[in-house]
C-alpha positions as CSV (number, residue, x, y, z in Angstrom):
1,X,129.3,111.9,81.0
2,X,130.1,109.1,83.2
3,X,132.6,110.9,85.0
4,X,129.9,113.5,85.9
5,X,127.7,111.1,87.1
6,X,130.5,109.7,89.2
7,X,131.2,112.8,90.9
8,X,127.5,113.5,91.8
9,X,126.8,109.7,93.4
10,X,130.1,110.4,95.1
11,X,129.0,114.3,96.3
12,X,125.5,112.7,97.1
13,X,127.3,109.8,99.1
14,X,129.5,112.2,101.1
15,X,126.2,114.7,102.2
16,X,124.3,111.8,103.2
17,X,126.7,110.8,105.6
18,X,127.7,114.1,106.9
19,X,123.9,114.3,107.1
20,X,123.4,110.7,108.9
21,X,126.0,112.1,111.6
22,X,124.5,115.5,112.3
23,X,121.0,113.5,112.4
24,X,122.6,111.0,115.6
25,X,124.4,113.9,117.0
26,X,121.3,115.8,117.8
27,X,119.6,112.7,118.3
28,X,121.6,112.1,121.3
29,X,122.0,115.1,122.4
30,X,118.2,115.5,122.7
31,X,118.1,111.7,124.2
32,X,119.9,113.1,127.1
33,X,117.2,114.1,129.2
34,X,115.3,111.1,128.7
35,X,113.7,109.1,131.7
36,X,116.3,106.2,131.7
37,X,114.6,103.7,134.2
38,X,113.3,100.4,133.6
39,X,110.1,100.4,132.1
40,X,107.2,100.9,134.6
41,X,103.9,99.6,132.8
42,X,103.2,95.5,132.2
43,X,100.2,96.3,130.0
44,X,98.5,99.7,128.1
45,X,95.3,100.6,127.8
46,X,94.7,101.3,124.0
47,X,92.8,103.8,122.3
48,X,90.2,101.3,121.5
49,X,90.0,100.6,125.1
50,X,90.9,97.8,125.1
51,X,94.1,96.1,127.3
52,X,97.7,95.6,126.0
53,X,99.8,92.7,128.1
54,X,103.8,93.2,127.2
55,X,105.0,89.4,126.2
56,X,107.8,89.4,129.0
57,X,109.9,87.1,126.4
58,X,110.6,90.3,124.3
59,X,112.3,93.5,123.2
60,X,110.0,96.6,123.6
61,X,109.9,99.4,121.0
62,X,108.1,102.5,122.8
63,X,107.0,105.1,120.2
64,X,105.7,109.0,120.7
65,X,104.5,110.5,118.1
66,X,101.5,113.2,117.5
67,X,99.8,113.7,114.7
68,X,100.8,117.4,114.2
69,X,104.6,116.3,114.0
70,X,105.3,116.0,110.0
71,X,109.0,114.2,111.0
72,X,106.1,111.5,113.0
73,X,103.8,111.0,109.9
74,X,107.4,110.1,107.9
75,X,108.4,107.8,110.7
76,X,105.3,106.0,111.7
77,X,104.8,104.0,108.3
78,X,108.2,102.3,109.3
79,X,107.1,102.3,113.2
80,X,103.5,100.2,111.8
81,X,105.5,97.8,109.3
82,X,108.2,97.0,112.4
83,X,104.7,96.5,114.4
84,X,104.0,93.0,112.8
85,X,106.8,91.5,113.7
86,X,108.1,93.2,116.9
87,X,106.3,94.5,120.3
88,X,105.8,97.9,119.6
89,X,103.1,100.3,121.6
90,X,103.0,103.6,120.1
91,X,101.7,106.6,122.3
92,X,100.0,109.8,120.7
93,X,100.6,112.8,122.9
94,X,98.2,115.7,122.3
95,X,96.9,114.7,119.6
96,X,93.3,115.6,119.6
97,X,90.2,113.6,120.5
98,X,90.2,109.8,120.2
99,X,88.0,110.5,117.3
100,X,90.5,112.4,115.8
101,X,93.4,110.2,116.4
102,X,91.8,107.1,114.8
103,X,90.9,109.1,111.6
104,X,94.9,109.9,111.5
105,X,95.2,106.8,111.7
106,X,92.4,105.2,108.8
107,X,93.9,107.9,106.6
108,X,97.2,106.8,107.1
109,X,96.4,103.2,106.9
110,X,98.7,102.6,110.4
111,X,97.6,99.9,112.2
112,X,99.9,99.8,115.5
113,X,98.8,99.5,118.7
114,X,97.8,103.1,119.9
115,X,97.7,104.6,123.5
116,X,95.6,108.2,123.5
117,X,97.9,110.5,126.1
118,X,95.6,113.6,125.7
119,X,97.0,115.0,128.7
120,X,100.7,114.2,128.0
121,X,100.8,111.8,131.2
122,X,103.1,109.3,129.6
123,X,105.3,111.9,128.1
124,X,106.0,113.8,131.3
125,X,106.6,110.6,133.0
126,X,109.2,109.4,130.4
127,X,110.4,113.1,129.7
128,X,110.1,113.1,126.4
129,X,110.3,116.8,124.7
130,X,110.8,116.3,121.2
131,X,108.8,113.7,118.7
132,X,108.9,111.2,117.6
133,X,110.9,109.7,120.3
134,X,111.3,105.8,120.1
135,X,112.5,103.9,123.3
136,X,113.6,100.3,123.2
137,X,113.6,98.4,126.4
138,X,115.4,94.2,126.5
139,X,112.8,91.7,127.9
140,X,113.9,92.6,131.4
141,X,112.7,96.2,130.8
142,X,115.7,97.8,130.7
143,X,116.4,100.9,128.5
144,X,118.9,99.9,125.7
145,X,118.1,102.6,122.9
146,X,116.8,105.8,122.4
147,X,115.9,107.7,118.8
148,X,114.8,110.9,118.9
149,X,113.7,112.4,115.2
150,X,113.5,110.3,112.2
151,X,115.5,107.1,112.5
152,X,115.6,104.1,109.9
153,X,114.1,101.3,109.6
154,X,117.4,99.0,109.7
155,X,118.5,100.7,112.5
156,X,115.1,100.1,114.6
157,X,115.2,96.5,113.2
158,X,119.1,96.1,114.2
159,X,118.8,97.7,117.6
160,X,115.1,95.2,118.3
161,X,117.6,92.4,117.3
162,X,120.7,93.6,120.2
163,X,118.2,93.7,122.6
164,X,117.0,89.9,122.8
């Protein structure tokens, strides 16, 4: 029995990582057509209207999701819990009404900071095709990283970290 067991952890180990690589590979493939200019915006207007000043002494973690995406609803609990302790603006493109957007987000219990792109402004002006999309600008603005699909939560925190 034990030799069984072995041989599944060790089948499950090598899928996982073929899996991982296939995951990045697309990843950056689909990152490739990403606006890759410094970040344009000092403060957001949130969906509660009100105004969201970027703390020039830090790392940036720009996230679009929508809340049709069901990759997005598995990302965004680790996107909220990174919110507490990092900068992180998240931007909902065509995601319904603001009504609709903040009852995502009650049922959801997420809590991040939220910017309504109805119209899918921000998204054409960062071409982003594909959600969730994460971007993570240095405290210069500079883009460092890009995610696009599901990333993890270590990675997100390691890459905030490498761009002090």
């Amino acid at each position: 029995m034990n030799e069984k067991i072995k041989k599944y952890i060790k089948e499950i180990v090598k899928y996982s990582i073929f899996i991982i690589i296939a995951l990045n590979i697309v990843s950056y493939y689909k990152s490739q057509d990403l606006n890759k200019e410094n970040l344009p915006y000092d403060a957001f207007k949130l969906i509660d209207d009100k105004s969201y000043t970027l703390d020039k002494e830090k790392p940036t973690l720009v996230y679009f999701w929508a809340t049709w995406c069901p990759i997005c609803k598995l990302q965004s609990p680790t996107i909220d819990e990174l919110s507490k302790n990092y900068q992180v603006i998240t931007i909902a493109s065509q995601s319904g009404t603001k009504e609709q957007i903040l009852k995502y987000l009650k049922e959801n219990n997420l809590n991040f900071k939220v910017v309504d792109d109805t119209y899918n402004d921000f998204a054409y002006r960062f071409n982003v095709k594909a959600y969730p999309t994460t971007l993570i600008y240095d405290k210069n603005k500079n883009l460092k990283f890009t995610d696009v699909g599901y990333t993890s939560s270590f990675n997100l925190k390691l890459k905030l970290w490498w761009s002090k």
